[in-house]
N, C-alpha and C positions, 0 to 999 in steps of 0.2 A: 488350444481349442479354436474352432471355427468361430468368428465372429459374424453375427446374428447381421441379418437383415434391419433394415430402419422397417415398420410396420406403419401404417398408413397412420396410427394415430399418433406417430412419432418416439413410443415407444419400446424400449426393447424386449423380449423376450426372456434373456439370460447374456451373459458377459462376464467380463476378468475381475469385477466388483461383486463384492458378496458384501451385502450388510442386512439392516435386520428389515428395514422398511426399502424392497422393491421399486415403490413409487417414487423415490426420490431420483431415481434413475430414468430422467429424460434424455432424449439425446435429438431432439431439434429444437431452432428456435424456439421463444415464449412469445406470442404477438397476441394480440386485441383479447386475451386472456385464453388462448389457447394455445397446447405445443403443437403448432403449425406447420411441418413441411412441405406445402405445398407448393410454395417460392424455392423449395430446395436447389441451389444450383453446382452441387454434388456432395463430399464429402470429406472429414479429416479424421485422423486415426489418433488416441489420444494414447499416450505408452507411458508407460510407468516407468521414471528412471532410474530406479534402484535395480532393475534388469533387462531392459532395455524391450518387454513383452509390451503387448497393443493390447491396453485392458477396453477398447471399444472404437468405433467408430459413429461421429458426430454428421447428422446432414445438416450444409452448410447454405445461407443464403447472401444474396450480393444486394448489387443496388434495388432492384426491385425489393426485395425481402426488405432492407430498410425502409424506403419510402412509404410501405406496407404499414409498416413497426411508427411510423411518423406520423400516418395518417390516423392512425389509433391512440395516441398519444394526443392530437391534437382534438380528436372527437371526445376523447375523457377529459382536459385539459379545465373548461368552465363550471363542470360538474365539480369537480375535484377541489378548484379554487375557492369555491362558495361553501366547499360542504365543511362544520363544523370543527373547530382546531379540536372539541372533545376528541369529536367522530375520527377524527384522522390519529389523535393520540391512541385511543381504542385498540384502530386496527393493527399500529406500529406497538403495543403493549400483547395482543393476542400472536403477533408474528414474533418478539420476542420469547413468547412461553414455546413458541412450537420450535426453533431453536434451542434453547433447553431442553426441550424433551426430546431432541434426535441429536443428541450433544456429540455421542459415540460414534452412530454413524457418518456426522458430517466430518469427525475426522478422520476418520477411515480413509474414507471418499479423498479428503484433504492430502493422504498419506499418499498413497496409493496414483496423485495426480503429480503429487508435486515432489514429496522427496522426505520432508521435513518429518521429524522425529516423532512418534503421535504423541507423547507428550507436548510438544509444542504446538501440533495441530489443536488437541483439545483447548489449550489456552489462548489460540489463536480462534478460535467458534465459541470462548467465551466473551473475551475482546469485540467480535462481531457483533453480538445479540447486546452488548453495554450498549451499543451507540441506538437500535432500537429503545431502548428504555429511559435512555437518556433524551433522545427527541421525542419521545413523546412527553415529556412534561417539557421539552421547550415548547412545542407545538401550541402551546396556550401559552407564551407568554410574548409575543411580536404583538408588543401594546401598542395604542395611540398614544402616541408624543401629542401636547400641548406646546406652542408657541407663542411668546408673547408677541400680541400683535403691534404692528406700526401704524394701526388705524384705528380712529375713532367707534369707528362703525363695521368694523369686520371682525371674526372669530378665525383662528389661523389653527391648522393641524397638519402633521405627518404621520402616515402611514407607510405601512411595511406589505408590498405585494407580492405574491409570487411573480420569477421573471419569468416564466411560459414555461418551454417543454426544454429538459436537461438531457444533452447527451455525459456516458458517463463511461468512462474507459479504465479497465481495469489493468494488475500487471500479475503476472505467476507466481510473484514470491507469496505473494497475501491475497491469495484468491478469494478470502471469506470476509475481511476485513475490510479489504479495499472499497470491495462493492456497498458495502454494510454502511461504513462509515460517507461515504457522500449520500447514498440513497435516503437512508433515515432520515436525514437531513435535507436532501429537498423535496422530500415527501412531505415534512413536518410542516414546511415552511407554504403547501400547498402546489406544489408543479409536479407533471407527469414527467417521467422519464424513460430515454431507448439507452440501452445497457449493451457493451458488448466487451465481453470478458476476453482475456490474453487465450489464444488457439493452445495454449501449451495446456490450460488448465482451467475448461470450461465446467467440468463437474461439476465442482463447489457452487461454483455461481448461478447455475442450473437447479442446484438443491433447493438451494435459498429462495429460488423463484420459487418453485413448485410449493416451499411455505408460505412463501408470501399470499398466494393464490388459497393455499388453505384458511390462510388468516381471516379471508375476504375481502381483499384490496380490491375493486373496481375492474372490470375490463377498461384495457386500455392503457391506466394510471404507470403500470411496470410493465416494462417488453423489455426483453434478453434475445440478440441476435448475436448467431455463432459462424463465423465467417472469416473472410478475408478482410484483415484490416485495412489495406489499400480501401476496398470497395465500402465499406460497413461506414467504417468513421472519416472517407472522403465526403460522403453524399450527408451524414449530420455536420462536416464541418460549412456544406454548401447549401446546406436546406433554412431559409431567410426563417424557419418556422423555429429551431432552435435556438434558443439566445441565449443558453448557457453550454459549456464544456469543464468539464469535470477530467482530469488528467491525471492520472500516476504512471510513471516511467521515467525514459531517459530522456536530460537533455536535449540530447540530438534532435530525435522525436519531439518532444516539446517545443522543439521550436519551429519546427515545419509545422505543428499544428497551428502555432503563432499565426504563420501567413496563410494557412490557409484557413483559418475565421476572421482573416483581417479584411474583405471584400463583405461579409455581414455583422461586421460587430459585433461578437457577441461578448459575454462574461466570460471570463478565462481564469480557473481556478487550477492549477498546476502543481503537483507535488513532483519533481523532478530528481537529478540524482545527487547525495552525499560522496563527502571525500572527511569525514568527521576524524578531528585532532581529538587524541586522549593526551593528557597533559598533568605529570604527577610530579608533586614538588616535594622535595626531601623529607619535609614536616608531617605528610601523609599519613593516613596510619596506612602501614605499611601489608598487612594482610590482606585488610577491605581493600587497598588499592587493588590488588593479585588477581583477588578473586573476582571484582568488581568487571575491572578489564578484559579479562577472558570471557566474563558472560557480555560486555559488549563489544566485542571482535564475533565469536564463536556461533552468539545465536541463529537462528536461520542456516546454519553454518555457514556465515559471514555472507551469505545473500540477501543484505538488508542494506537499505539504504542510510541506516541508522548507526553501520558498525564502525567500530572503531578501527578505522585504516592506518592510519598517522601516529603513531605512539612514540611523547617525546618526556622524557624520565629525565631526570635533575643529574645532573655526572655524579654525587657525592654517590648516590642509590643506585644507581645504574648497572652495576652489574649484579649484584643482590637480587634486582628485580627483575632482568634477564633472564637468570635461572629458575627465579621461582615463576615468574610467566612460561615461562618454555616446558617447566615443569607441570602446571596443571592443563595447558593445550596438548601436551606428549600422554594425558589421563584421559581424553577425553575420548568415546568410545563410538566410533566409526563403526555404521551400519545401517541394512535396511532399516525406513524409520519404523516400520510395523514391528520393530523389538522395543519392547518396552524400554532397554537399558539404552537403548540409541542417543548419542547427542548431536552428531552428527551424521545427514544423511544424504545422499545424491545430492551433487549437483543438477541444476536442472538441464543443460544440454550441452555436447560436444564445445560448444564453444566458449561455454564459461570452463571447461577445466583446464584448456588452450589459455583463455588468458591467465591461470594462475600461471600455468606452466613458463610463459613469456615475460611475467612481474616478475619471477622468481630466478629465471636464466637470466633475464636485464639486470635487475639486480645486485647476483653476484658476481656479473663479468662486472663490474662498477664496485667492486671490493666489498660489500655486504657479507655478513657471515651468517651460513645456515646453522641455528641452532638445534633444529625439529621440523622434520615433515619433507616436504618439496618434492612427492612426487605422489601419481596417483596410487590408490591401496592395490590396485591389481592392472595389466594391461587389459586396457579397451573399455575399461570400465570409467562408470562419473565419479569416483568416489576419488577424493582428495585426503588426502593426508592432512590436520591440522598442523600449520608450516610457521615457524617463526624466525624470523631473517633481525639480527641485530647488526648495528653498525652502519643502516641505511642512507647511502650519500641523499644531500637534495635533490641530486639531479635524475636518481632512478625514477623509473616508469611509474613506479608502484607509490610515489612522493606525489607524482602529479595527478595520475588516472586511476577511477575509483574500479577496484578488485572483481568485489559482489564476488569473494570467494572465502574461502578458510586461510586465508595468509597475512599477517602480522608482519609490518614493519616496524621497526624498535630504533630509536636513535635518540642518543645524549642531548643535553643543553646544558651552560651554567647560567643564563639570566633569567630573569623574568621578562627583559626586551627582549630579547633573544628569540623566544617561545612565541610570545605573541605575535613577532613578526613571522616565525614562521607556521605559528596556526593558521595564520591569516593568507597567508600563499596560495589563496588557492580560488577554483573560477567557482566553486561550489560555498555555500554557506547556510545549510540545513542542521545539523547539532554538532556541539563541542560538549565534551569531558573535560571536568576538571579534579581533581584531586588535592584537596591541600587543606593544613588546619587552620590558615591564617586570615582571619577571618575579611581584614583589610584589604588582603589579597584577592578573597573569593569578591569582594565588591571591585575591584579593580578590575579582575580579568573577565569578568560579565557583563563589564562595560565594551571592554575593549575586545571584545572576540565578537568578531564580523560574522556572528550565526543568530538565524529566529530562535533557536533553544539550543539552553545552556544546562546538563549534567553537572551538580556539584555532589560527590561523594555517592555517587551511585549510578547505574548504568538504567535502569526501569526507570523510565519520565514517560509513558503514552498511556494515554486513558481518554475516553468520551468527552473530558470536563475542559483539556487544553488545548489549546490554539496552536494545533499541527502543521507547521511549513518552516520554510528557510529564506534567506535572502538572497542576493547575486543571483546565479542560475543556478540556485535549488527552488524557484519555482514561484508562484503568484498568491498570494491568497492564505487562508488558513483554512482547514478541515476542522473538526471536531469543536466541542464548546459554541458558545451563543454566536460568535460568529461566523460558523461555519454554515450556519442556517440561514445568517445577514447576506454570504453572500448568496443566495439561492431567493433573495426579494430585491425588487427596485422602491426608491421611496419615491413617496409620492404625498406633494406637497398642496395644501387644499386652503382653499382663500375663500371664506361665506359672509357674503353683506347682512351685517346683521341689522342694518338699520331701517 
């Protein structure tokens, strides 16, 4: 079909999205509590990649359209700060229910943008709307701290402020989540924020606003600009009025972003990329380990920063656990994700199925053996094959550099040093798996594995309540739980002569 005109009030008419509420279908920026295109400085085509069709086009703004988005952010900014932790808990509890109640269509919309299976969309738009409901009852608890004083004659206290206006950067795998989980939270915490979601997959993020706006959030408080990243998060990383940044993505990226907020200092809150060791010791139980591992390789289909890349099994076990991991990844069912039975769904773009396809050929020119998978389900398409490569040398590609695909490397150990040093090998340290019954052991190797979170005996550890990041370069900071709202205040330390 012909894809519709942008309409002056930014929204469309009809497009390659069908869900049941129309409204949630904006396609220009969100600025000073309107969808805006009038900074519009052209547009991007947004395609579904489970077939490669254009379910719309987005009109896009640059530096003007940000600085627009900044200047509304920073006019809401004192209102916002002052208004009641209730009031703000309120609006973050009424944008939670509206969430819930477009549950279906936001993962349609999710499906449809990104790839992922709607089973795992819908649980991913469940996950998003926890962290609303979650900050809003932190939102009332950033208490005054009492200080014992060093004077006679003075009363000492610290407070918790908001640090100003949050820029907040989202990435494609988690387009509902991502946004969700930092905004709640420096919403709760009292700061405005300018949003600007990953070009692959602005929908999601676009919905959310358009609830948000229902909810009754303030003009101003939330702006969503849809753009060119160069331009969008150059001018928040050089705007002196931001003083925080909010990051999910890669490395790489993460670190350019580094120096360019390093001329205004701001707060740097970074979830960057995983290269995570699963780690199964002979004593295991041996079925939960099977199943466990496959749901943390597979989910996303392995476009997570969370999956398990590194997988190193005990030699006694090792081939036992070869076949039956290769056998439940060789079950798992490859398809658009709008099939219900989908587990696995597109790739998001030509260049992630290139890198399986080059983890997979490095590999096994390095004597690795394909058990299952290793090529795409049809030519020209994103669709991977769920791939498991046993026998993985160290020095393969796919040992050192993280996937974000559907491919499983499997390799032997007999120590328990042995393991550790090589969980540890690596520039990344965001979450480790570990598997085993002994319990001395699980105290041991949770010491000693160089990751922020540590998997024992299960692959689901993310929720609202814990302190989401890594070490090394997996990233700065923590998301979610009571400090993820910490960092989103400065404290502030107050000295009153009482005498």
């Amino acid at each position: 079909m012909a894809i519709p005109k942008i309409r002056s009030d930014g929204r469309h008419s009809a497009l390659n999205v069908h869900v049941n509420d129309g409204r949630l279908l904006n396609y220009g920026s969100h600025v000073d509590g309107a969808w805006n295109p009038a900074a519009a400085t052209g547009s991007l085509a947004v395609t579904n990649p489970a077939d490669g069709s254009t379910l719309c086009e987005i009109a896009t703004v640059g530096i003007d359209g940000t600085r627009e988005a900044i200047d509304a952010a920073a006019t809401a900014l004192p209102a916002w700060a002052a208004q009641s932790p209730a009031r703000r808990a309120a609006l973050l509890e009424a944008w939670f229910r509206l969430i819930g109640e477009n549950r279906e269509d936001l993962a349609r919309i999710m499906t449809l943008e990104q790839g992922k299976p709607i089973r795992e969309a819908r649980g991913e738009i469940d996950y998003a709307a926890s962290f609303m409901q979650f900050y809003a009852e932190q939102a009332r608890r950033l208490d005054v701290e009492s200080v014992t004083s060093l004077f006679a004659d003075a009363d000492m206290r610290v407070t918790r402020e908001p640090v100003g206006i949050v820029a907040l950067v989202t990435p494609w795998n988690f387009p509902a989540a991502m946004f969700t989980r930092k905004a709640a939270a420096a919403l709760a915490a009292g700061c405005t924020v300018v949003a600007h979601p990953s070009s692959h997959t602005p929908l999601s993020a676009l919905a959310l606003t358009e609830l948000a706006a229902r909810a009754g959030f303030p003009r101003g408080v939330i702006n969503m600009l849809v753009g060119s990243a160069r331009e969008i998060v150059g001018e928040m990383c050089s705007d002196t009025r931001v003083r925080a940044l909010s990051f999910t993505g890669s490395t790489e990226i993460g670190r350019k972003l580094l120096e360019q907020c390093a001329a205004t200092v701001k707060t740097m809150i970074m979830e960057l990329g995983g290269h995570a060791p699963l780690v199964v010791f002979d004593d295991a139980d041996f079925d939960r380990s099977v199943t466990q591992a496959v749901a943390a390789k597979f989910a996303t289909s392995g476009q997570d920063c969370l999956a398990a890349n590194r997988l190193f099994v005990q030699r006694s076990t090792y081939r036992r656990f070869v076949e039956a991991f290769a056998a439940g990844a060789a079950a798992l069912k490859v398809d658009d994700g709008l099939n219900e039975a989908a587990d696995i769904g597109p790739l998001m773009h030509e260049g992630a199925v290139q890198k399986c396809e080059s983890h997979v050929a490095d590999a096994l020119a390095r004597g690795a053996r394909l058990v299952c998978g290793g090529k795409r389900l049809s030519p020209g398409s994103l669709f991977y094959e769920p791939t498991v490569l046993a026998d993985v040398p160290a020095d393969a590609l796919i040992m050192s550099e993280e996937t974000f695909g559907p491919v499983a490397a499997i390799a032997p150990f007999d120590t328990e040093e042995e393991v550790i040093a090589r969980a540890n090998d690596s520039e990344y340290g965001l979450v480790a798996y570990l598997f085993t019954a002994d319990y001395p052991r699980i105290s041991r190797l949770t010491r000693a594995l160089q990751y922020g979170m540590v998997a024992v005996n299960r692959a689901k550890i993310t929720g609202p309540t814990i302190p989401f990041g890594g070490t090394k370069q997996s990233g700065l900071g923590r998301e979610g739980s009571r400090h993820g709202m910490e960092a989103f205040t400065e404290l502030k330390y107050t000295c009153i002569h009482s005498g």
